[in-house]
GUDODO-30851 format. One line per 5 residues: number of its first residue (from 1); their letters; for each residue y, x, z of C-alpha. Coordinates in Angstrom, 3 decimals, padded with zeros to 6 digits. Last residue first. Example, Ala and Ser with C-alpha at 12.3 -4.5 7.8 and 13.67 -1.06 7.14 Angstrom:
<pts>
2 = sa = -001.060,013.670,007.140 ~ -004.500,012.300,007.800
</pts>
This chain:
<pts>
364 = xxxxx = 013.269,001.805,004.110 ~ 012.237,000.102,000.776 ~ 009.081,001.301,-000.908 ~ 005.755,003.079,-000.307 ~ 003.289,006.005,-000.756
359 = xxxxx = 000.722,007.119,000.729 ~ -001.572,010.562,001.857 ~ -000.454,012.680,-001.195 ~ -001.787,016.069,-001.122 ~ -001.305,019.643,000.305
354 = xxxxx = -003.355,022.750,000.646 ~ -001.556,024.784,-001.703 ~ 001.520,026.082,000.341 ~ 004.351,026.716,-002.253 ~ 007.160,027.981,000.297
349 = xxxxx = 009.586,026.580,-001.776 ~ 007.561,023.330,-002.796 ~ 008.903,021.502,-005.472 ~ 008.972,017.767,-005.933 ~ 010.105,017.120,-009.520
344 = xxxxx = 012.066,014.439,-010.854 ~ 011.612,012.097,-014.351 ~ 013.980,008.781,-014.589 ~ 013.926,006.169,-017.033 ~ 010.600,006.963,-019.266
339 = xxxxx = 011.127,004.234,-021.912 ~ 007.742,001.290,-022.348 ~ 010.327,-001.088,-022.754 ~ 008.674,-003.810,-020.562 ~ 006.656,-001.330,-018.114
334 = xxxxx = 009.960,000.536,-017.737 ~ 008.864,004.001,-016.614 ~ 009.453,006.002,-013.736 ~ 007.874,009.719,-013.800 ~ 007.586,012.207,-010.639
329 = xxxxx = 005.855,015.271,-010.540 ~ 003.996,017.158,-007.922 ~ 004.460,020.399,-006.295 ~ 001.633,022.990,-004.298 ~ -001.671,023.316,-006.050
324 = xxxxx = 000.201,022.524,-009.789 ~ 002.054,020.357,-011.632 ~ 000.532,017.203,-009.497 ~ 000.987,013.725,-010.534 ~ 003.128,010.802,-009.051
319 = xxxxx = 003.671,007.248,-011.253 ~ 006.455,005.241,-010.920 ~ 006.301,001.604,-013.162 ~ 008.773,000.053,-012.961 ~ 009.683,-003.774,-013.550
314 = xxxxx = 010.134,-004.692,-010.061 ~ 008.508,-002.348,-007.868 ~ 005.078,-000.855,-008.920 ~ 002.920,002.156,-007.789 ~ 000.662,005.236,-008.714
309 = xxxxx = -001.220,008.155,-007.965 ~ -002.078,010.219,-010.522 ~ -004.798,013.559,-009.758 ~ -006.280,014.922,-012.584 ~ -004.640,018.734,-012.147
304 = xxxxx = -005.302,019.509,-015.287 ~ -004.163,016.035,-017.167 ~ -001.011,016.226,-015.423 ~ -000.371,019.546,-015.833 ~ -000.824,018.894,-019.979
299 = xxxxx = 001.621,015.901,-019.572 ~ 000.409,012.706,-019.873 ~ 001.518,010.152,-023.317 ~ 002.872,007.058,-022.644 ~ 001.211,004.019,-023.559
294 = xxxxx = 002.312,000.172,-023.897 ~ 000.405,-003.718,-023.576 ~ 002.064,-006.856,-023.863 ~ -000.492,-010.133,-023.441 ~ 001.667,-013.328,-023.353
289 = xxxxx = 001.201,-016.368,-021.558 ~ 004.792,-017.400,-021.204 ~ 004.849,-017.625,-017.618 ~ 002.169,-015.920,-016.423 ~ 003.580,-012.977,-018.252
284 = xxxxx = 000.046,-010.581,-018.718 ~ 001.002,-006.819,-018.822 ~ -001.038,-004.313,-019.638 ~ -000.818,-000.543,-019.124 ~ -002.135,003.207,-020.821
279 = xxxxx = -001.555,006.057,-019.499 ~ -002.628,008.869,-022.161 ~ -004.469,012.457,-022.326 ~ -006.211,011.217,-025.487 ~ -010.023,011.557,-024.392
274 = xxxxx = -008.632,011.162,-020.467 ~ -007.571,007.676,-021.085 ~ -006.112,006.899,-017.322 ~ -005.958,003.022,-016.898 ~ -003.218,000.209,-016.411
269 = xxxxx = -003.831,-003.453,-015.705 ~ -001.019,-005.299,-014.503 ~ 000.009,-009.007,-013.594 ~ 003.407,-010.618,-014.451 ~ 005.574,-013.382,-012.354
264 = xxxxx = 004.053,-012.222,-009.086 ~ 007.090,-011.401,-006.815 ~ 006.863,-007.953,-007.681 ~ 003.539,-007.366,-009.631 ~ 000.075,-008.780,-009.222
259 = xxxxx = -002.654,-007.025,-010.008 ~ -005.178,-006.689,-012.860 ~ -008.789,-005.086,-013.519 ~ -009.848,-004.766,-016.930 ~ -012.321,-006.538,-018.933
254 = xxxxx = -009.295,-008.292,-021.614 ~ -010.769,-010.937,-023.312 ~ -010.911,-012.082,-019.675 ~ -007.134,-011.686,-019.091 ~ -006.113,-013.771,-022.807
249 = xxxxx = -009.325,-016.408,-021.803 ~ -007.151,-017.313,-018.713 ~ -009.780,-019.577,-016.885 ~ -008.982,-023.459,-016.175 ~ -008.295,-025.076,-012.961
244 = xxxxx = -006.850,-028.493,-012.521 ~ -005.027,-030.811,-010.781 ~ -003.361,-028.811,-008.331 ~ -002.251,-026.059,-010.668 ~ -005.305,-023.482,-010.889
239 = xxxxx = -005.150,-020.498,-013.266 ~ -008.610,-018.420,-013.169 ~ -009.377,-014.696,-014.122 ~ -013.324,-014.106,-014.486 ~ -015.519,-011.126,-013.487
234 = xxxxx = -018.983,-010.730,-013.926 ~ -022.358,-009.038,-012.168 ~ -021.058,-007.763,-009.544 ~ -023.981,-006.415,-007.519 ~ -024.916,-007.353,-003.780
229 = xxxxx = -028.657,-006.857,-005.079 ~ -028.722,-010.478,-005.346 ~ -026.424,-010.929,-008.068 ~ -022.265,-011.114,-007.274 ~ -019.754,-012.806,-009.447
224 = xxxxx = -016.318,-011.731,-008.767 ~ -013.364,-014.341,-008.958 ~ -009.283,-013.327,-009.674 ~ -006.938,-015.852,-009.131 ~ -004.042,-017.422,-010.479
219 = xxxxx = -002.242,-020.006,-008.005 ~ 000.272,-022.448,-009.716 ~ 003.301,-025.106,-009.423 ~ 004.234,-024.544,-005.402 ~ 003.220,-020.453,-005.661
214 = xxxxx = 000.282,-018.033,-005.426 ~ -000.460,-014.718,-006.894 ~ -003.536,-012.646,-007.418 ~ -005.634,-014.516,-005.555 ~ -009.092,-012.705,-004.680
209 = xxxxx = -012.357,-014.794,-004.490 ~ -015.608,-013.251,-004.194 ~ -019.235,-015.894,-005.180 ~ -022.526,-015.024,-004.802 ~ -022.543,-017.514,-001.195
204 = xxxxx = -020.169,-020.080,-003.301 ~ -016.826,-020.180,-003.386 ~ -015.411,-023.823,-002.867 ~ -014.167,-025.360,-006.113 ~ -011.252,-025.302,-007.977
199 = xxxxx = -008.228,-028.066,-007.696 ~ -006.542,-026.660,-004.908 ~ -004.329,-027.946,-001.996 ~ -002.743,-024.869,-000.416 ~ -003.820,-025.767,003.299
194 = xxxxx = -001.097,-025.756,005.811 ~ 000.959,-023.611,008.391 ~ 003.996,-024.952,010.415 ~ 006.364,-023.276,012.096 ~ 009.150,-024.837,010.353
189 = xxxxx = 011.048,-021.136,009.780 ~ 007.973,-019.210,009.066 ~ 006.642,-022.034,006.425 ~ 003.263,-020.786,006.261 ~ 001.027,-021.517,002.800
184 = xxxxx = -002.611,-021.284,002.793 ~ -005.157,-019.390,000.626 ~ -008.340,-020.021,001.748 ~ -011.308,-017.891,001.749 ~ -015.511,-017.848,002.531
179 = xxxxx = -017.944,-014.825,003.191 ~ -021.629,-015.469,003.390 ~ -024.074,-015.439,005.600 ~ -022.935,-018.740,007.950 ~ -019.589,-017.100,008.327
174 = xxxxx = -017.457,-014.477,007.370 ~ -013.613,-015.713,006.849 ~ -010.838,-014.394,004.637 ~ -007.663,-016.227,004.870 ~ -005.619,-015.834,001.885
169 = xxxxx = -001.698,-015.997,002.435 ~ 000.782,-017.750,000.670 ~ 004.827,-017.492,002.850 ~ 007.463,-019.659,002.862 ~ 011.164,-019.289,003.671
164 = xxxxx = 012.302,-018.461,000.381 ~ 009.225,-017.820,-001.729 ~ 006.872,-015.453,-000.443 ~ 003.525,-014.339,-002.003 ~ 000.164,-013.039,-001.550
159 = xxxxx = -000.050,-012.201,002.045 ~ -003.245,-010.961,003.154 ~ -005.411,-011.834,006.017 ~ -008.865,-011.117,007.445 ~ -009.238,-007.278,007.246
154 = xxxxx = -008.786,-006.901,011.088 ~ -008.803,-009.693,013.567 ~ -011.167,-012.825,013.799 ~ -011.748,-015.265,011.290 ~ -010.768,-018.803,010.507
149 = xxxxx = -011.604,-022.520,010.537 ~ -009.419,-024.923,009.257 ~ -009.501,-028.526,010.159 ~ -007.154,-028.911,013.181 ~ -004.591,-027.250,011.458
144 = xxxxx = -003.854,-023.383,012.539 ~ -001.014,-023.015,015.187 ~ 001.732,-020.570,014.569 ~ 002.665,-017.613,016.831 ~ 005.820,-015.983,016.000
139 = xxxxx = 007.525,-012.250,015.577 ~ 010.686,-011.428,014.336 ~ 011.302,-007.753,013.986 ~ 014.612,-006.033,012.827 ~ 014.992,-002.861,010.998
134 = xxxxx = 017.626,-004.541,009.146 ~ 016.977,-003.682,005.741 ~ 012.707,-003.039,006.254 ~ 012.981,-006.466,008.035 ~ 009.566,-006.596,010.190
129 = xxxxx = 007.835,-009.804,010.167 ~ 005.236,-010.367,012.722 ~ 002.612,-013.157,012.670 ~ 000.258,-014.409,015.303 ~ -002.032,-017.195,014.040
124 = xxxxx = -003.812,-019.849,015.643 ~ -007.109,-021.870,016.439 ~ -010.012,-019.365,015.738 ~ -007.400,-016.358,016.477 ~ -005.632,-014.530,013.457
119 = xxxxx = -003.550,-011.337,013.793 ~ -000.963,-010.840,011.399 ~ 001.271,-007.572,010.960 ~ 003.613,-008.238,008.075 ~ 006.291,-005.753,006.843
114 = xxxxx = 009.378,-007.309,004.675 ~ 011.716,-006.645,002.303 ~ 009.784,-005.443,-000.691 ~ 006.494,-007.000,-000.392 ~ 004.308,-005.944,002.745
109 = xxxxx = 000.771,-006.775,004.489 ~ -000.626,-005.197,007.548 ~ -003.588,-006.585,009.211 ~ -003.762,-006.354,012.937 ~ -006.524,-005.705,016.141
104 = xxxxx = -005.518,-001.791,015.991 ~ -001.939,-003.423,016.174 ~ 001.221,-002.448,013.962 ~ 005.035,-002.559,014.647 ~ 004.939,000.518,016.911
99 = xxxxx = 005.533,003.008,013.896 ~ 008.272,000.787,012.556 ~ 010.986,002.858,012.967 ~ 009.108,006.211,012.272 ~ 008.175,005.252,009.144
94 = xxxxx = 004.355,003.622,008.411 ~ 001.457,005.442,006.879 ~ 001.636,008.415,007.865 ~ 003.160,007.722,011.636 ~ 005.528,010.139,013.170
89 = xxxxx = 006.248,011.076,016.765 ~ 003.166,009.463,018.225 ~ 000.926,012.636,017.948 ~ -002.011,011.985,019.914 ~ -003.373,013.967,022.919
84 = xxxxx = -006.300,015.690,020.298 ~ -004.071,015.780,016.977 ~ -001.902,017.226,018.939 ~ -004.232,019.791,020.279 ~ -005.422,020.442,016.839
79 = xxxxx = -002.017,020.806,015.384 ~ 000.819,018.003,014.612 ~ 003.666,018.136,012.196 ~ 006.883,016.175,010.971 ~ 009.448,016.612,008.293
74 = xxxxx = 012.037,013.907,007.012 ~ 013.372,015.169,003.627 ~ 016.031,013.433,001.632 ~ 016.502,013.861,-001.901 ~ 017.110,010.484,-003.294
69 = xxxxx = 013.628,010.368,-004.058 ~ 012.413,010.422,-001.033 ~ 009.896,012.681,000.650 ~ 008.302,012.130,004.102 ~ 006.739,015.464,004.992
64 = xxxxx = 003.635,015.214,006.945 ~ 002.531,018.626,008.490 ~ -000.460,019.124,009.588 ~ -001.584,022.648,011.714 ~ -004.614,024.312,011.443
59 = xxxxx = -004.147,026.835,009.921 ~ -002.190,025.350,007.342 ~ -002.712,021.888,006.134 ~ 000.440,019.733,003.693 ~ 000.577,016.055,003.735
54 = xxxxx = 002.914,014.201,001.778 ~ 004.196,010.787,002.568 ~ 005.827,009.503,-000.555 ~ 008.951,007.401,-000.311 ~ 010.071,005.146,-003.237
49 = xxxxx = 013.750,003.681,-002.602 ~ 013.417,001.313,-005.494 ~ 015.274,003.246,-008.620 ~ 018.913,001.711,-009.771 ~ 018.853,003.490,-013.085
44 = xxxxx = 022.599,004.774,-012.242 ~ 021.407,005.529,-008.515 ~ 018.686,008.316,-008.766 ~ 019.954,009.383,-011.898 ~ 017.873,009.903,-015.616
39 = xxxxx = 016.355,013.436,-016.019 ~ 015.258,016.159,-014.647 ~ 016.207,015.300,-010.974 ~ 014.551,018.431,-008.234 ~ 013.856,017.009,-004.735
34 = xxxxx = 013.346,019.781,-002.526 ~ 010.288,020.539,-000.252 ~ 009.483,023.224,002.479 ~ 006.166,022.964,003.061 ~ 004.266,025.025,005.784
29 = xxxxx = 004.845,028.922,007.318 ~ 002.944,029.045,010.769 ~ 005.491,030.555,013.309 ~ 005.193,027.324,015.507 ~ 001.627,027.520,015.344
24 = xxxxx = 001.582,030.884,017.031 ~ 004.190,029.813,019.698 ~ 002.218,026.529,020.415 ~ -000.896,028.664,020.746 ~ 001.045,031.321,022.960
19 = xxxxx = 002.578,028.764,025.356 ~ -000.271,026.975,025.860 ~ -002.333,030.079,026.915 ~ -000.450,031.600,028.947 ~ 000.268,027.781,030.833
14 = xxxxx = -003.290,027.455,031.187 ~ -003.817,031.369,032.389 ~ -000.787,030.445,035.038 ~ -002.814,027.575,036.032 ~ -005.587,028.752,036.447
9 = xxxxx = -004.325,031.652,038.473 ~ -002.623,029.493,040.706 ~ -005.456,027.784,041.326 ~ -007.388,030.564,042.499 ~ -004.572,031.416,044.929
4 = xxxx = -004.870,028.304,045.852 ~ -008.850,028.789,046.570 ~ -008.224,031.744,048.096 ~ -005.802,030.453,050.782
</pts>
């Protein structure tokens, strides 16, 4: 009888106890954020539906506030208990649709309709498409060719490109003591995966390969030359059509680091020049060839705060800065006219300072 009674206790003590820690966190005061439009419209300049996933910390409790800019505000939070059990109610990196959509054992790629989570095996390759319109998955397993080798699991696979119903991936492998690529193209509706058929050379053991962007007429890549000490010694930008490969003197002239953009018809280099408080961006047309390069001057918050995080969807160029400890701004240029289409501020009513920008992303 005592030792129920005993357990009673406990349990009555557990469920004190509970119930006043999840009452005290619930009376914690976090972000509250509005969208505020200062100028250019949300739908007039046709904006890609960016999303940032802002995290805000108050004793101990997170809060993740998924802010678009259209205005909306989807709000979710987890304490140290939470944080403990796990807190499968809202994902950080991916929304709350897709939050079962990725594996520990996965690599996640996107473009702007579609999620990947691939998984390779040493003869095959599990893919997963999830349709950010939709919200539908399709998922597939695809045999590798006889003669390609691969890796295992996480950080082995990235898609560069899709075209239609094709998609270029790079295959990272580590093997032998060094690491070795190939980029590959997947026809998701044949089933059938293949080797790109390339003109440069096998990487070498001081050799990194990235492609930048991948298609039936060209692949452009990026390749790091590495010394002894594991040290990049040299960078060069490559343009390989089958037959031949030949580096793009206009992107090495150039020293800076580019990416691909959109569907990978121009590549982007774009620094922070803190001596004259500008953002400055290049753009390389692999098409035409041509070098275009534009500025826009920072704000003095900006430059104080000295936090910019940025991204890219079609031809803009959105870049997020903080104004202060607790709201950010919001700036959209066109990379091709160099004009600011659309500035917005994030404002925090409840201006918590402990908050900062985990991700952001487009589409859904």
């Amino acid at each position: 009888m005592r030792r129920f009674q005993y357990l009673v206790m406990l349990l009555v003590i557990c469920l004190v106890s509970l119930t006043s820690y999840y009452g005290y966190t619930a009376t914690i005061q976090t972000a509250d954020y509005t969208v505020e439009h200062i100028t250019g419209d949300v739908k007039g300049t046709k904006l890609a539906k960016l999303h940032l996933i802002l995290q805000s910390t108050a004793k101990g409790k997170n809060v993740y506030s998924d802010v678009s800019l259209d205005g909306t505000i989807k709000k979710n939070g987890d304490n140290y208990l939470e944080g403990i059990l796990g807190n499968r109610a809202f994902n950080p990196i991916l929304k709350t649709d897709a939050k079962d959509f990725l594996r520990a054992d996965e690599t996640l790629s996107e473009d702007d309709d579609y999620l990947y989570g691939i998984r390779t095996a040493e003869q095959e390759l599990e893919l997963k498409m999830w349709d950010k319109q939709t919200k539908r998955m399709t998922g597939m397993t695809l045999p590798f060719p006889s003669n390609v080798k691969t890796g295992y699991g996480t950080g082995s696979v990235r898609v560069i490109n899709r075209m239609d119903k094709t998609l270029y991936i790079q295959v990272d492998a580590y093997r032998k003591n060094h690491e070795t690529n190939q980029l590959m193209q997947v026809d998701y509706q044949q089933k059938k995966i293949k080797p790109v058929r390339l003109a440069s050379p096998a990487i070498k053991k001081n050799e990194f390969r990235n492609y930048l962007t991948a298609g039936p007429d060209r692949v452009i890549y990026r390749q790091l030359f590495i010394d002894e000490n594991q040290v990049g010694t040299k960078d060069e930008y490559f343009e390989d059509d089958g037959k031949r490969v030949s580096p793009i003197q206009k992107l090495n002239e150039e020293n800076q680091l580019f990416i691909a953009m959109g569907n990978g018809e121009r590549l982007i280099a774009y620094n922070e020049n803190e001596g004259k408080n500008e953002l400055q961006w290049t753009v390389y047309d692999t098409v035409t060839k041509q070098v275009t390069k534009d500025v826009i001057k920072l704000e003095a918050a900006e430059k104080k705060m000295g936090s910019i995080n940025e991204a890219f969807a079609d031809n803009q160029f959105y870049f997020v800065s903080k104004m202060n400890a607790s709201d950010y701004q919001i700036r959209v240029v066109d990379i091709l006219s160099g004009d600011v289409i659309y500035v917005g501020q994030i404002r925090d009513k409840n201006q918590v300072k402990s908050s900062s920008i985990i991700t952001s992303f487009f589409g859904y």
